[in-house]
C-alpha positions in Angstrom: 0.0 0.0 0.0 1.6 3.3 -0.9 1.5 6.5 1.0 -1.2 7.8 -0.8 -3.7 5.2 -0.3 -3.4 5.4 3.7 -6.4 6.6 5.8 -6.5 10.3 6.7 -5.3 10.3 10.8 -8.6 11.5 12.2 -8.1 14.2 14.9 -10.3 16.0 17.4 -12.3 19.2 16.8 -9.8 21.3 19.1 -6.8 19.4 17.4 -8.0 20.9 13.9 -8.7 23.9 15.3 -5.2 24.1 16.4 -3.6 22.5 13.1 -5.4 25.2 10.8 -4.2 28.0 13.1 -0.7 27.0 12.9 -1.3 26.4 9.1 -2.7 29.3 8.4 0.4 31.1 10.4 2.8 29.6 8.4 1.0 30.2 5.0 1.0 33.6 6.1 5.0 33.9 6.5 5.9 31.7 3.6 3.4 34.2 1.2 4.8 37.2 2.7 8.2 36.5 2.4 8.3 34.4 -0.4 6.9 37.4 -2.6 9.4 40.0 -0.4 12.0 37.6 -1.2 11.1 37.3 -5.1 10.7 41.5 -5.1 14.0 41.8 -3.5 12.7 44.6 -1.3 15.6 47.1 0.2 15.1 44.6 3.9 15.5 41.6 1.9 18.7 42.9 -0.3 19.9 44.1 2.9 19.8 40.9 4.8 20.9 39.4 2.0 24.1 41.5 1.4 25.0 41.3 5.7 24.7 37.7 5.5 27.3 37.7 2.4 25.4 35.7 0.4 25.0 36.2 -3.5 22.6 38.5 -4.6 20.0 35.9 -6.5 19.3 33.6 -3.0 16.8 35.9 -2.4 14.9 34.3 -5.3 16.0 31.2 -4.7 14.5 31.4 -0.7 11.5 33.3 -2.6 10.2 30.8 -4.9 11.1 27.9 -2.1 8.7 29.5 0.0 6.0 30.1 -2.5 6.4 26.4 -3.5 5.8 25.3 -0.1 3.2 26.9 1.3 1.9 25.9 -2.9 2.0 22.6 -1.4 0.9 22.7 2.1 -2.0 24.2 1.2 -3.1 21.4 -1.1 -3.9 18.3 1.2 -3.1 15.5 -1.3 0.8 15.5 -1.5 1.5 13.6 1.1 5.4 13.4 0.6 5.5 16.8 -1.0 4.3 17.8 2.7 7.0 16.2 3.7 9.2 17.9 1.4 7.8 21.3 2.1 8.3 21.0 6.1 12.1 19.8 5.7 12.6 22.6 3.4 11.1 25.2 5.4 13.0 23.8 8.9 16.9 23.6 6.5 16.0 27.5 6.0 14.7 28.5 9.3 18.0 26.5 11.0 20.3 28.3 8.3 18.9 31.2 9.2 19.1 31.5 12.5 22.6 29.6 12.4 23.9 32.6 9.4 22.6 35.5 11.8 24.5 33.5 15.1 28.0 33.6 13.4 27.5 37.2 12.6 27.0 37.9 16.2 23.6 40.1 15.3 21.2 40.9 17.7 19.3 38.2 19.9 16.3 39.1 18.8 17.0 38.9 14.8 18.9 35.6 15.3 15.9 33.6 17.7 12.7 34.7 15.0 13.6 32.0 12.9 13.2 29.6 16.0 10.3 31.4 17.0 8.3 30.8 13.6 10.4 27.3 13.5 8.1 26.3 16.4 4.9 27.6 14.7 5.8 25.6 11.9 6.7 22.8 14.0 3.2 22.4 15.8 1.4 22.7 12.6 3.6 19.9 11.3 2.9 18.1 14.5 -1.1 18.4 14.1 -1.1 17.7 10.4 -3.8 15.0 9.2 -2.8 14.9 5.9 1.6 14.2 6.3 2.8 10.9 5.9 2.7 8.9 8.9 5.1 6.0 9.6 3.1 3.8 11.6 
């Protein structure tokens, strides 16, 4: 039986509830973003430049972002989902590891964690991932 073909998990009221909040929070930052990131708004080429890397990984992070939330908001892609969350925790980590070794302030280098954990209950409460068992 493939991964597709598995039963939906079936959660409580209050565990969908919290699973579309958290969704809906992390739609909201990858959309954002994703398009600041594509624009390369002044912030973005900023950040960009003080993290030294090359000028085009805005657009790189930008259409990462669009693809995932692309994908988390469409329930049947199971491993995509997958895909999307790894993805979205490797740039979140990088993130916050990049503004750490350039010593900026504690508040700039711990928002990554903090939407890391949004993203990370969401994952957590997701009917429609992959499950293992």
């Amino acid at each position: 039986m493939t991964a597709d073909a598995r039963p939906i998990v079936t959660h409580t009221i209050p565990e969908r509830v919290i699973y579309w909040f958290f969704l809906a929070l992390t739609l909201l930052f990858l959309v954002y973003f994703g398009i600041q990131d594509l624009q390369r708004t002044p912030d973005v080429t900023s950040a960009i430049q003080h993290l030294g890397y090359p000028w085009y990984f805005s657009y790189l992070l930008g259409a990462g972002k669009l693809l995932a939330a692309a994908v988390l908001a469409y329930p049947k892609t199971r491993l995509l989902r997958e895909w999307a969350y790894a993805g979205i925790t490797i740039e979140l980590i990088s993130s916050f590891v990049s503004h750490s070794f350039l010593h900026d302030p504690w508040p700039l280098r711990i928002a990554p964690l903090f939407i890391l954990t949004i993203v990370a209950i969401a994952f957590h409460f997701d009917p429609y991932r992959a499950r293992r068992s």
